[in-house]
C-alpha positions as CSV (number, residue, x, y, z in Angstrom):
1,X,13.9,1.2,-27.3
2,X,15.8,-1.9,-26.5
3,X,16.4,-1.3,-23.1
4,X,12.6,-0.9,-22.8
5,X,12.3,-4.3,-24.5
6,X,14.6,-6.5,-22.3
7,X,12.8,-5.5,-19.7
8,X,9.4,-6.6,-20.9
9,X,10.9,-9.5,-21.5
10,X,11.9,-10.4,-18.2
11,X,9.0,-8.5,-16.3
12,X,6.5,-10.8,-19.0
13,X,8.3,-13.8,-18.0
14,X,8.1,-12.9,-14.6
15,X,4.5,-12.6,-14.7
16,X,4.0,-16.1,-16.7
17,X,5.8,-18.4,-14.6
18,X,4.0,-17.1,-11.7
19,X,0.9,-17.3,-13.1
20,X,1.7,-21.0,-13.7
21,X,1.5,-21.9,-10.3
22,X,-2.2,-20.2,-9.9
23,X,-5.3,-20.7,-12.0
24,X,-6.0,-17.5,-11.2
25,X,-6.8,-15.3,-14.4
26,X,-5.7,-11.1,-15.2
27,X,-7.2,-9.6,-17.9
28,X,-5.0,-7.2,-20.0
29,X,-5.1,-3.9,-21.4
30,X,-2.5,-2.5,-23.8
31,X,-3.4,1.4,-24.3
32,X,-2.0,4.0,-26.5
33,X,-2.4,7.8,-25.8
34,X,-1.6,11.0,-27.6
35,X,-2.7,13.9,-25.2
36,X,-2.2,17.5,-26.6
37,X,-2.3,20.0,-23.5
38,X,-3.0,23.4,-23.4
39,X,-1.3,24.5,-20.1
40,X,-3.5,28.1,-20.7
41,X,-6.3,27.0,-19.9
42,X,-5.2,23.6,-17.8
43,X,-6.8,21.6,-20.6
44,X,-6.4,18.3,-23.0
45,X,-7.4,16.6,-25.7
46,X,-6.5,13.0,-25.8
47,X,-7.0,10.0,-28.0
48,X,-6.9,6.1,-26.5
49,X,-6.7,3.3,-28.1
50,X,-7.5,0.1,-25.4
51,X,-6.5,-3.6,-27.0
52,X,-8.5,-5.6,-23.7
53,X,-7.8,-9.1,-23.6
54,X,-10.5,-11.1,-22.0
55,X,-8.7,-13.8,-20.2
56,X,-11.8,-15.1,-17.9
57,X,-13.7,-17.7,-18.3
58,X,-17.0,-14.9,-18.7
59,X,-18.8,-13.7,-21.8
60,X,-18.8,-9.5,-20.9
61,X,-21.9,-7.5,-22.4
62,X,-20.9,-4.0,-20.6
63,X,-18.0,-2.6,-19.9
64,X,-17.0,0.4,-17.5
65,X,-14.4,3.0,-17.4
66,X,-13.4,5.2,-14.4
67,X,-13.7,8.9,-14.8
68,X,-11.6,9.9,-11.7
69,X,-11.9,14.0,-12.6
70,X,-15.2,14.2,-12.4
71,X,-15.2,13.9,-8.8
72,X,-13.9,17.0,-8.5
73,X,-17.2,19.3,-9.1
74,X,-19.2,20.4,-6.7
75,X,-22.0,17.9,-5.6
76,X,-20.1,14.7,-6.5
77,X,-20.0,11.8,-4.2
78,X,-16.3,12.4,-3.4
79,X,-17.7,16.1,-2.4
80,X,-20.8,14.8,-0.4
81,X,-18.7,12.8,1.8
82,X,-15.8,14.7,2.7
83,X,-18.6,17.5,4.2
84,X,-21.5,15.0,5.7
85,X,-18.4,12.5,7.2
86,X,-18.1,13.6,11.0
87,X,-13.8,13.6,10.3
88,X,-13.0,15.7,7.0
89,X,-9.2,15.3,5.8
90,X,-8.7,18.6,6.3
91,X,-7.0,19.0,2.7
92,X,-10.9,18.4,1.5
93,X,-13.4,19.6,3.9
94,X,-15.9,21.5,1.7
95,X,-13.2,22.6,-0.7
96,X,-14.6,21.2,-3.8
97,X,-17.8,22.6,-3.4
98,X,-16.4,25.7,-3.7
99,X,-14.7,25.3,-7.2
100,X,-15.9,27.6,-9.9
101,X,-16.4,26.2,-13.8
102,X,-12.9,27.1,-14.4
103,X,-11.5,25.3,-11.6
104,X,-13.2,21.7,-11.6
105,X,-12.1,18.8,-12.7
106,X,-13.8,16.8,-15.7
107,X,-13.4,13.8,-18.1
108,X,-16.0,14.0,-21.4
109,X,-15.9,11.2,-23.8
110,X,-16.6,12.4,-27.3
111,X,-16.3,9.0,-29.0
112,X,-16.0,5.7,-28.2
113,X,-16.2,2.7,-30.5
114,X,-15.7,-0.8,-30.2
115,X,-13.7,-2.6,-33.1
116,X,-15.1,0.3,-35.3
117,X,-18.6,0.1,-33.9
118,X,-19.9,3.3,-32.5
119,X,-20.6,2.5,-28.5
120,X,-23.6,3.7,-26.7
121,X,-22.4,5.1,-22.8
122,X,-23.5,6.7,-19.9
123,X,-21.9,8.9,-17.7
124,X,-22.3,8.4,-14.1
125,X,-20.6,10.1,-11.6
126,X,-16.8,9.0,-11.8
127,X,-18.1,6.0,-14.1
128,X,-18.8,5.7,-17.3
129,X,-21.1,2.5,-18.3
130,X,-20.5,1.2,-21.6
131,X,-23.1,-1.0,-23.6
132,X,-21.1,-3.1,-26.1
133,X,-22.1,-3.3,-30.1
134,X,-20.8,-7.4,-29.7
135,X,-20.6,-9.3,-26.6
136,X,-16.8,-9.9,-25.2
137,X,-16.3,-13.5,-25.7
138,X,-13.9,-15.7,-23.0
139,X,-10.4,-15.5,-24.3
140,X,-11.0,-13.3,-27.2
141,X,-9.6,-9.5,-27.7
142,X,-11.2,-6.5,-28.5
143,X,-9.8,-3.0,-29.5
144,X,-11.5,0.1,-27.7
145,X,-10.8,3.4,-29.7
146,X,-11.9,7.0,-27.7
147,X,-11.5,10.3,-28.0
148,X,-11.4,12.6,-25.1
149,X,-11.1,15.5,-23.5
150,X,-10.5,16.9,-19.9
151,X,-9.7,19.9,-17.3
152,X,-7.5,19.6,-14.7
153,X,-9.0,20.6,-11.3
154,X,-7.2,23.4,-9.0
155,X,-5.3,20.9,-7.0
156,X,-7.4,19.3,-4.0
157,X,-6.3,15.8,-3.0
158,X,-3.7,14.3,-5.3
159,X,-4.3,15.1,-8.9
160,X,-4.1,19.2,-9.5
161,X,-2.9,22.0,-10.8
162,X,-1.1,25.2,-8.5
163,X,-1.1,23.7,-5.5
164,X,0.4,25.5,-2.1
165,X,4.2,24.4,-3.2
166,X,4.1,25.5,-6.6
167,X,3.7,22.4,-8.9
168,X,1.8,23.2,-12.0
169,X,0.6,19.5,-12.5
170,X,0.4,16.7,-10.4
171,X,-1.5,14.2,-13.3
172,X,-2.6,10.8,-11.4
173,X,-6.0,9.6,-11.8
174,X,-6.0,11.8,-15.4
175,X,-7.2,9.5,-18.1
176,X,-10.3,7.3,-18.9
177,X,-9.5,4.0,-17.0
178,X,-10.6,0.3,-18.3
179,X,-12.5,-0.8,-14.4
180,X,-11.2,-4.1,-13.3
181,X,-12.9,-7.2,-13.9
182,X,-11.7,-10.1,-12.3
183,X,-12.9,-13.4,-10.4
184,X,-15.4,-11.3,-8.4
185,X,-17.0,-9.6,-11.2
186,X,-16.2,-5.6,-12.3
187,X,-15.3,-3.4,-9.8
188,X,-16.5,-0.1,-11.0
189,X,-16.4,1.6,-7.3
190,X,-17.2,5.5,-7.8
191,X,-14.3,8.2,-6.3
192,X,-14.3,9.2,-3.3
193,X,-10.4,9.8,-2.9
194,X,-9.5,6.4,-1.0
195,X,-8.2,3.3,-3.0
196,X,-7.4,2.2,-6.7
197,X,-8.0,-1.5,-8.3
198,X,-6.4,-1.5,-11.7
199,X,-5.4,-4.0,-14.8
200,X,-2.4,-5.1,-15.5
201,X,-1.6,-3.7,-18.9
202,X,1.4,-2.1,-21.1
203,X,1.3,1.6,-21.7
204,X,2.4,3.6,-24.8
205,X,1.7,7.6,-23.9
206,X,2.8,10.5,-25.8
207,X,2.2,13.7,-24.1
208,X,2.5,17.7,-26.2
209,X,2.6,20.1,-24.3
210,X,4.8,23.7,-23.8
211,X,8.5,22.9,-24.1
212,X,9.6,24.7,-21.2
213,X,7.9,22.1,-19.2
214,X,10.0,19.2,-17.3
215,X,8.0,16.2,-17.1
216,X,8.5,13.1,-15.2
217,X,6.5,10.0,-15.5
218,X,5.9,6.6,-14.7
219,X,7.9,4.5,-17.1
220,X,10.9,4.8,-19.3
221,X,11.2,7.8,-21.8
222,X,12.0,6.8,-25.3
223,X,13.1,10.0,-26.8
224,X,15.9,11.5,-24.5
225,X,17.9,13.0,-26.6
226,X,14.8,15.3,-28.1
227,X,14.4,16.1,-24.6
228,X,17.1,17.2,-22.4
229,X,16.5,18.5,-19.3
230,X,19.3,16.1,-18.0
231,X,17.4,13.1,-19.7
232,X,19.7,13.1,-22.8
233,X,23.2,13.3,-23.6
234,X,23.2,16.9,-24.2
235,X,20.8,19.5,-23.6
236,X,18.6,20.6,-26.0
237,X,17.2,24.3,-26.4
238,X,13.6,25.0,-26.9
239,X,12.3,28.1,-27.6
240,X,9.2,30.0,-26.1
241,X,6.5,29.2,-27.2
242,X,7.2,25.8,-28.7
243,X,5.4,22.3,-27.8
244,X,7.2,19.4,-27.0
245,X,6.1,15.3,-26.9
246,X,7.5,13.4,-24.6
247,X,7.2,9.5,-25.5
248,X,7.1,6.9,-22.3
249,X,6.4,3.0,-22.5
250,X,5.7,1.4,-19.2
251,X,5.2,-2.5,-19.4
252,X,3.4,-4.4,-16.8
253,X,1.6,-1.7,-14.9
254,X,-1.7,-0.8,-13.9
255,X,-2.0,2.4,-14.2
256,X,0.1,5.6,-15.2
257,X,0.9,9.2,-13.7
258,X,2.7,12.2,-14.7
259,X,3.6,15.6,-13.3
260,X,4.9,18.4,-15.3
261,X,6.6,22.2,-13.8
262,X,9.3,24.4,-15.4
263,X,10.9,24.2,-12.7
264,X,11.5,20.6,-12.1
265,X,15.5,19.8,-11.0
266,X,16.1,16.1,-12.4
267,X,18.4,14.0,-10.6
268,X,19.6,10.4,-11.3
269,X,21.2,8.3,-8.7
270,X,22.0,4.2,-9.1
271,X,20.8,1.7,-6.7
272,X,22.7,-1.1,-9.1
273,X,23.0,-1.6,-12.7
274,X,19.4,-2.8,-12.7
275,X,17.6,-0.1,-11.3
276,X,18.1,4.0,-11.6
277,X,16.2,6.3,-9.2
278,X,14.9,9.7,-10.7
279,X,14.4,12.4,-8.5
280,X,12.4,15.7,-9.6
281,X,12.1,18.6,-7.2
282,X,11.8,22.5,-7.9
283,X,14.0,25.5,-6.3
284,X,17.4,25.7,-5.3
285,X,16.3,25.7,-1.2
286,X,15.1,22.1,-1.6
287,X,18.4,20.8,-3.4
288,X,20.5,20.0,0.0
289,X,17.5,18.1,1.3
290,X,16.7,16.1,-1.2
291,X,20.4,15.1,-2.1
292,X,20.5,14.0,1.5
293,X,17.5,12.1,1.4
294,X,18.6,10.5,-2.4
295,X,21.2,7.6,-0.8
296,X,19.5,7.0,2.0
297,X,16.2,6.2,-1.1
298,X,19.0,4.0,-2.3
299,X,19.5,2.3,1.0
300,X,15.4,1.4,1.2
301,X,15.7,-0.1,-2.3
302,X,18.3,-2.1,-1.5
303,X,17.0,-3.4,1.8
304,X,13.4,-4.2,0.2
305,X,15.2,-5.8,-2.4
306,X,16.7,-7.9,0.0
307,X,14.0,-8.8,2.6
308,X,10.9,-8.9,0.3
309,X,11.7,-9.6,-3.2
310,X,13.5,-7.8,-6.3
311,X,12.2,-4.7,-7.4
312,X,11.5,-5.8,-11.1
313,X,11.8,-2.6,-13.1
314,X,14.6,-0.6,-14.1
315,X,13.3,2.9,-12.6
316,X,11.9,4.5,-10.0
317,X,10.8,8.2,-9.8
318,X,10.4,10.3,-6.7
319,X,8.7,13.4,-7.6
320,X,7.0,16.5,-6.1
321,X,4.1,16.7,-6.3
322,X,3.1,18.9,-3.6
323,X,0.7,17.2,-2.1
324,X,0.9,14.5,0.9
325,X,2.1,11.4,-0.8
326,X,0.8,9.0,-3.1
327,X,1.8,5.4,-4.6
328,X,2.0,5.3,-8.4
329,X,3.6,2.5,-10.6
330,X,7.4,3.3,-10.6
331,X,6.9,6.5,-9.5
332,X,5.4,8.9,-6.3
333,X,4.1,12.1,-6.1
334,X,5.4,13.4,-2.5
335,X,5.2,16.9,-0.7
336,X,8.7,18.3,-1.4
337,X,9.1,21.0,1.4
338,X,10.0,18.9,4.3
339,X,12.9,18.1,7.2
340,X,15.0,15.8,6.1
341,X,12.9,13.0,8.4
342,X,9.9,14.0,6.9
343,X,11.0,13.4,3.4
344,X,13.0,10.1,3.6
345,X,10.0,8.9,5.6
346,X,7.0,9.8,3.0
347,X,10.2,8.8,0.5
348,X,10.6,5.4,2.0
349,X,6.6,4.5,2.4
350,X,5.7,5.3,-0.9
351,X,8.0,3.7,-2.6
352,X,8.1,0.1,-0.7
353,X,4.4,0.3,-2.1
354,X,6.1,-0.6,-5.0
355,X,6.0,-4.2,-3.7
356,X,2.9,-4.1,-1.8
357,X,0.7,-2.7,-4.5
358,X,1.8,-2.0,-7.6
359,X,3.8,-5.3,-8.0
360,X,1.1,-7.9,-6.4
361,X,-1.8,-5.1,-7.0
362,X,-4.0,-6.1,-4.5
363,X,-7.8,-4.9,-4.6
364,X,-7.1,-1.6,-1.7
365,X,-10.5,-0.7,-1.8
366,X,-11.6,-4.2,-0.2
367,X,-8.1,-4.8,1.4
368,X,-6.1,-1.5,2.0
369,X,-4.9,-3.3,5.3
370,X,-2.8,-5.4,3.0
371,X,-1.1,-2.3,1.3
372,X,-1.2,0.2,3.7
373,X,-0.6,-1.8,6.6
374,X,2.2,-4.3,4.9
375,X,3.7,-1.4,3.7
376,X,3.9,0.5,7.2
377,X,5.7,-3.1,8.7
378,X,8.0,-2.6,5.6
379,X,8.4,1.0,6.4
380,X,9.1,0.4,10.1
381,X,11.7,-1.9,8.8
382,X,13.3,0.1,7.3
383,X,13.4,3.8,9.1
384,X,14.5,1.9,11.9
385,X,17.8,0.5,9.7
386,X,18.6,4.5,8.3
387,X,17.9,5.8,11.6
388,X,18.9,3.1,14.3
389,X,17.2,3.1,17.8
390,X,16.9,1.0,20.7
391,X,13.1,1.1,20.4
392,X,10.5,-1.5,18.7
393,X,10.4,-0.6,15.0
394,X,6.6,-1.3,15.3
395,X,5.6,0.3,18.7
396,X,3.6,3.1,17.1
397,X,1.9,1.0,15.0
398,X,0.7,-0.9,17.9
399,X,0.0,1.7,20.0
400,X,-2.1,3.7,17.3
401,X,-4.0,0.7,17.0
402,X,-4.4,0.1,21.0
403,X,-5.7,3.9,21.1
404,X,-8.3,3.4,18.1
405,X,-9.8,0.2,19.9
406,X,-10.1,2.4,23.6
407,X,-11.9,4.9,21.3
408,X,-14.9,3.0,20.4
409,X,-14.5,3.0,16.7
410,X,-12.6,0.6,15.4
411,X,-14.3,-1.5,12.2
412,X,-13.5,-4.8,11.0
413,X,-10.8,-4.8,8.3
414,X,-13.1,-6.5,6.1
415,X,-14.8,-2.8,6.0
416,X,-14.4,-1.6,2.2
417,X,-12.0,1.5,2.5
418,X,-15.0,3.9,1.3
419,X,-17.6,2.8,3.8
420,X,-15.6,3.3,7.0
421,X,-17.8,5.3,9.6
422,X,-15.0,7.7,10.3
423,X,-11.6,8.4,8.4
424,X,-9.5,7.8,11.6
425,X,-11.0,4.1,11.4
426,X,-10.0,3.7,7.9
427,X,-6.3,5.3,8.6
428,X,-5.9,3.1,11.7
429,X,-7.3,0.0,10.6
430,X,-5.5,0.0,7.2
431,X,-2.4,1.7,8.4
432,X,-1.8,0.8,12.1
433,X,-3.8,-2.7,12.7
434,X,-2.1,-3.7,9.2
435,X,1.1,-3.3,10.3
436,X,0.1,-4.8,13.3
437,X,-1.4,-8.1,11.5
438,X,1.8,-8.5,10.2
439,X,4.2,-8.0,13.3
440,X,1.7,-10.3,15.7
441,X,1.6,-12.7,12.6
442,X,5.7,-13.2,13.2
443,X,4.6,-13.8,17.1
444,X,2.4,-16.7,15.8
445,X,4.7,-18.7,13.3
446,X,7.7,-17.2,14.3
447,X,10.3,-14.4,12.8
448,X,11.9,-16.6,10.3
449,X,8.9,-18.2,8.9
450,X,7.1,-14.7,8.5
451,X,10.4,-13.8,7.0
452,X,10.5,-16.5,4.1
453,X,6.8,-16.6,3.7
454,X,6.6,-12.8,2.7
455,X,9.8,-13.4,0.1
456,X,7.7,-16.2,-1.0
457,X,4.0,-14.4,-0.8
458,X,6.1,-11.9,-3.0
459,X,7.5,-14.5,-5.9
460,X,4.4,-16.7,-5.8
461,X,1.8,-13.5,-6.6
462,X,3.3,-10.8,-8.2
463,X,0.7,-9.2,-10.8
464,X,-1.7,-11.5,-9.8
465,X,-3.6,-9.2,-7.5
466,X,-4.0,-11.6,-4.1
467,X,-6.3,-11.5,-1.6
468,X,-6.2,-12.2,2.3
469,X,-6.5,-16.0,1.9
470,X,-3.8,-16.5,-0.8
471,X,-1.2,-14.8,1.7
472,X,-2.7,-17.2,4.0
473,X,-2.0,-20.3,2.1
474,X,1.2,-19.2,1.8
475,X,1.6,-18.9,6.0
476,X,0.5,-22.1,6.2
477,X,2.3,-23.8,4.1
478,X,5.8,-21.8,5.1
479,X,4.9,-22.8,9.2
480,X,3.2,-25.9,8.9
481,X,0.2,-24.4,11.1
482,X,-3.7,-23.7,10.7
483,X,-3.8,-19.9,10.9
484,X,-7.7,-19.6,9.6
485,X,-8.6,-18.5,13.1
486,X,-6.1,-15.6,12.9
487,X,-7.7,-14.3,9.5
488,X,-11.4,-14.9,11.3
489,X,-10.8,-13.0,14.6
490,X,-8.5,-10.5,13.5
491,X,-9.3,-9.3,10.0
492,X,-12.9,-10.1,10.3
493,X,-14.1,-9.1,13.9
494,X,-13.2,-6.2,15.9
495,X,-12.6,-9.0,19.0
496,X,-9.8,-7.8,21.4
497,X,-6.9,-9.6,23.0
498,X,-6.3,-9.2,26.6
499,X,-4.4,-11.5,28.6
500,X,-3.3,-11.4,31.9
501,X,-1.3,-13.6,34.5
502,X,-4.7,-13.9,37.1
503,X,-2.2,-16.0,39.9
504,X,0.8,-17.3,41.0
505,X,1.2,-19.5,44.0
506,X,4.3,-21.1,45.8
507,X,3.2,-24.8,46.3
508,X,5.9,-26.9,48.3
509,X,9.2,-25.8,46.1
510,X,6.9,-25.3,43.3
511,X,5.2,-22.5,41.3
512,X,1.6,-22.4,40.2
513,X,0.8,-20.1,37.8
514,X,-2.7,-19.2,36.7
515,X,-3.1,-17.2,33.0
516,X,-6.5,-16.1,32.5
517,X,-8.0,-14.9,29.0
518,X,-9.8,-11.0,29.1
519,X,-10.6,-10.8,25.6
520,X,-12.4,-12.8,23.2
521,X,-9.4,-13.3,20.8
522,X,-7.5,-16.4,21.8
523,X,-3.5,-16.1,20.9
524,X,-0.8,-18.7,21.5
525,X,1.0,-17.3,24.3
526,X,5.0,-16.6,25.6
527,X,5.3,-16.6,29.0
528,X,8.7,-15.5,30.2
529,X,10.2,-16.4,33.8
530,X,13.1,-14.3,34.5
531,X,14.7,-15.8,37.7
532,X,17.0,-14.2,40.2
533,X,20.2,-16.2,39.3
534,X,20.3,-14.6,36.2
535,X,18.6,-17.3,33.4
536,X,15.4,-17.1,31.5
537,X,12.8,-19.8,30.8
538,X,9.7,-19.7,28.1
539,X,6.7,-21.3,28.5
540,X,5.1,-22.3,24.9
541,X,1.3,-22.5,25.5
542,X,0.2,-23.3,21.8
543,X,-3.6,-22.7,20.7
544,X,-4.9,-26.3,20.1
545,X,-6.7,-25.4,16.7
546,X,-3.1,-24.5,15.3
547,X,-2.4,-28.0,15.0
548,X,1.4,-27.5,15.8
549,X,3.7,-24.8,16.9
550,X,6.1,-22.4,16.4
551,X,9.8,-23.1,16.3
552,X,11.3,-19.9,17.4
553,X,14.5,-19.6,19.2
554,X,14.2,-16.3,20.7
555,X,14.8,-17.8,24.5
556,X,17.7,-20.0,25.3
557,X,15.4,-22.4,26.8
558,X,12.2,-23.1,26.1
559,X,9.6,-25.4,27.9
560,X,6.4,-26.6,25.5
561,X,3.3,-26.6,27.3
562,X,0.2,-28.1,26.3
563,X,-2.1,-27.2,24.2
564,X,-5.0,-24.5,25.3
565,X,-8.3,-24.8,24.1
566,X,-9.6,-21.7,23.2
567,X,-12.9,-21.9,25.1
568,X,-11.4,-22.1,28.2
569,X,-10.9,-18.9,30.1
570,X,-8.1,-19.8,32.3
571,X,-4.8,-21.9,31.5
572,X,-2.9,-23.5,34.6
573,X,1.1,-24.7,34.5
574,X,3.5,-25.4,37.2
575,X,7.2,-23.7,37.4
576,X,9.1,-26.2,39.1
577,X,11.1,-23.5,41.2
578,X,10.5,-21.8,44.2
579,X,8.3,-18.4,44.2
580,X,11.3,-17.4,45.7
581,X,13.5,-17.7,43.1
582,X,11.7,-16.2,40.3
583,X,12.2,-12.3,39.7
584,X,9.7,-11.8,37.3
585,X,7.0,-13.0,35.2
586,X,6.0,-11.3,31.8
587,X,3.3,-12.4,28.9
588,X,5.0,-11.8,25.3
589,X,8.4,-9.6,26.7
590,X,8.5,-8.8,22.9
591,X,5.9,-7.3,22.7
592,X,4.5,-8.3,19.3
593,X,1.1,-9.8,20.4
594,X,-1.3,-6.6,20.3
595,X,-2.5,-7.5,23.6
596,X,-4.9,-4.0,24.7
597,X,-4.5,-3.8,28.2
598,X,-0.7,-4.9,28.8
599,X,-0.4,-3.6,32.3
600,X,-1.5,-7.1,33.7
601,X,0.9,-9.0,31.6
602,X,3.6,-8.9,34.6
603,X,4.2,-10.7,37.6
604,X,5.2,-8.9,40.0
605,X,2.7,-5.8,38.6
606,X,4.4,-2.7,37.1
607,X,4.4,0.7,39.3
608,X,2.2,2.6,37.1
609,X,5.0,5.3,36.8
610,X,6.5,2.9,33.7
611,X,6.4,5.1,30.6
612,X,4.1,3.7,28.0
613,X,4.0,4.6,24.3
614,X,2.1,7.4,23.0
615,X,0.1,6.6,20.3
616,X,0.9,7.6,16.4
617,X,-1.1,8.9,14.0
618,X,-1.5,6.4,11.4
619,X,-0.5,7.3,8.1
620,X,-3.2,8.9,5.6
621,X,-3.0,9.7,1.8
């Protein structure tokens, strides 16, 4: 219990002193749950008590809850668009219309009251809508009491039960769920198996169940020794038949998962005194794998730790779950039965969402490019440190992107992640073009400043839930530059970049060169001379509304250029050098500006016999 306390403490603290330098306001929930679970019949009784602190400066007369089950029935919304989109995942298709009674998944509320009062609610969909007996007053606290019960669904995306690698229960998504409410109102966005929004909050969950069952959970378990199953200091025998509790307390969260299997192996491996990784996988053919994979988990702790900010909590859990992978806090559920690649790289993207979501939290649903996508740069970061190539770390991030925009159906990344036309336009444009924001962002200001501005983005905004213009801020403040028009064109508009090198002239001992912009998307721009003696030369054409420029010292010598208006569609500069002497010409060498048709970057052209990358699926949960 004391461990559990210090590191409230410090987490609390944390949270405080960050939230000094903002005005921007969390509400708080602090729930308590006893859940009694039949594994017979795959169903639970629970009890919740909610203490929700109204921090905002709004009086709330309704409350909502999500009811993420209930999606799984045949004829839900989450149903409905998996089989009218014209791209099914293919783990969905028509699957849940299919389910029988037995097999669905469901939430029903059989009491709810509100500081004793008996509460009046509706259920709709994967929402319930509560009308409240007194209004919520700004800056007051109210205590939520509910009974419930539920069925867990035949797994399907996720949350499940008996799915194809043997897991009994994967339990995300499994509870009733206080909606968000925050500067922009509630966000009570019905399921449809894309993105979560939560509260930060402190949980306090007992789950009963069967004691042959090995469960692992976000948060810290309070009674090991009852336990054992390699959580106590010696093991403890149940017999058949007999229920067990297991007690966890997880502070500073926003939201809380569980899976549970008799078969569950438990290992336990240190990143450093602070932090413990738990690792829960079932059958003795998975063992080697996964205790290859489990220091090379330590390694991406370490270096997240290092480039993007400390990890804050004291555990992190990496557990099968058997299906794809999913982000919880201080935990995953992962597919288990995988090539050693294959794990450490679903191992190493869920958990740097760690940082990305469940430590700054932002909204996914409106801005899943700034947890998918940051934590695909992050993951590209780090594969390419465990598994060192010569390659770009990001090159298939840019060429997924690249291949959605030649397809026709790329969307802005303002798009909210349900209402994408097609799910390879979500995937890309939250996955790939994320990533890609990111790595063309470090072209803009430089490597360094995107370096200390996503250490500081980080610090500044953890549990604060950010969105795109605080990270912004943040930019700007790190590189000195106006970098509104990057967030306009690129987040907000599917506008292209396309630049190419349109001339270049021998003039009487001199060079002209003639850039021309293709695309609508103005970029600062690199322009590389290689010459034939051996040396290199930059030429800095800064955009004129960044109001500055980059200091990067990628070339040993590099010559600043005026400004280019961004109207303008062609930019002219003079090498002083004979055409003679240069070798070769190239827009961006490194290859970090996303530019769409890069063949007429160089000077001389490229034989179109150059190998170019193929294009990588983008990542999907």
């Amino acid at each position: 219990m004391k461990k559990w306390f210090s590191v409230f403490f410090v987490i609390t603290i944390f949270s405080t002193v960050s939230s000094g330098q903002s005005d921007r306001w969390q509400q708080r929930a602090k729930y308590q749950m006893n859940v009694d679970f039949d594994v017979t019949n795959h169903q639970y009784k629970g009890s919740q008590r909610l203490v929700y602190s109204n921090n905002s400066p709004d009086t709330l007369t309704k409350v909502f809850y999500h009811l993420y089950l209930n999606a799984f029935q045949p004829g839900s919304q989450m149903d409905v668009r998996s089989r009218t989109i014209s791209d099914p995942d293919a783990r969905v298709k028509d699957r849940i219309s299919k389910l029988s009674p037995s097999e669905i998944g469901y939430e029903k509320i059989i009491s709810l009251k509100q500081n004793g009062k008996a509460l009046k609610s509706q259920v709709v969909g994967t929402i319930l809508e509560v009308t409240l007996a007194e209004k919520i007053l700004p800056h007051s606290q109210h205590t939520f009491e509910m009974e419930f019960e539920a069925q867990v669904p035949v797994q399907i995306r996720r949350t499940g039960r008996n799915n194809s690698e043997g897991i009994d229960y994967s339990m995300a998504q499994w509870y009733p769920k206080m909606c968000e409410y925050d500067y922009e109102g509630w966000h009570a966005n019905p399921y449809i198996a894309r993105e979560f929004y939560g509260i930060w909050g402190d949980f306090d969950v007992k789950i009963t169940l069967d004691a042959s069952f090995v469960v692992a959970a976000t948060g810290y378990l309070q009674n090991p020794d009852k336990i054992g199953y390699g959580y106590g200091k010696k093991e403890v025998k149940h017999k058949a038949g007999d229920k067990l509790t297991w007690h966890f307390i997880a502070p500073e969260v926003h939201d809380f998962m569980w899976a549970a299997d008799p078969d569950y192996k438990h290992d336990v491996v240190k990143v450093d005194d602070n932090l413990d990784l738990h690792f829960f996988y079932t059958g003795d053919s998975l063992t080697k794998t996964w205790r290859e994979m489990e220091p090379l988990a330590v390694r991406s702790f370490k270096i997240m730790n290092e480039k993007f900010g400390r990890y804050p909590y004291k555990q992190y859990s990496v557990i099968q779950g058997g299906d794809g992978g999913m982000e919880y806090p201080m935990g995953t559920l992962i597919v288990g039965r995988q090539n050693l690649g294959g794990l450490v790289g679903v191992t190493v993207h869920e958990s740097i969402h760690s940082w990305f979501q469940m430590i700054l939290g932002t909204n996914e649903s409106k801005y899943g490019w700034m947890d998918e996508g940051f934590t695909t740069y992050a993951q590209n970061l780090v594969m390419a440190e465990l598994f060192p190539t010569k390659l770009d770390a990001q090159r298939g991030s840019t060429a997924s992107y690249r291949s959605l925009v030649k397809s026709g159906l790329e969307e802005p990344l303002t798009t909210h992640a349900d209402h994408f036309n097609t799910n390879r336009a979500y995937s890309v444009a939250s996955y790939s073009k994320g990533a890609v924001f990111l790595n063309q962002l470090g072209y803009i200001i430089g490597k360094e400043k995107l370096e200390i501005g996503m250490k500081r983005y980080f610090n500044e905004w953890k549990f604060k839930h950010p969105n795109p213009t605080d990270l912004k801020r943040i930019m700007e403040k790190e590189s000195g530059l106006e970098l509104d028009w990057y967030w306009e064109d690129f987040v907000g508009t599917t506008k292209t970049i396309d630049y190419g090198i349109k001339e270049v002239v021998s003039n009487t001992g001199k060079t002209d060169i003639v850039i021309e912009r293709i695309g609508q998307m103005p970029m600062p721009l690199d322009v590389v001379v290689s010459y034939k003696d051996g040396s290199q030369e930059n030429f800095y054409i800064p955009l004129e509304m960044m109001r500055g420029e980059k200091m990067e010292k990628m070339y040993a010598k590099t010559t600043l250029l005026a400004d280019w208006g961004w109207t303008y569609p062609e930019y002219s500069f003079v090498i002083d050098k004979n055409l003679a002497d240069i070798e070769r010409i190239v827009i961006d060498p490194s290859q970090r500006m996303a530019d769409v048709n890069p063949e007429n970057n160089t000077y001389p052209s490229l034989p179109r016999t150059v190998p170019r990358f193929k294009a990588e699926k983008a990542g999907t949960k």
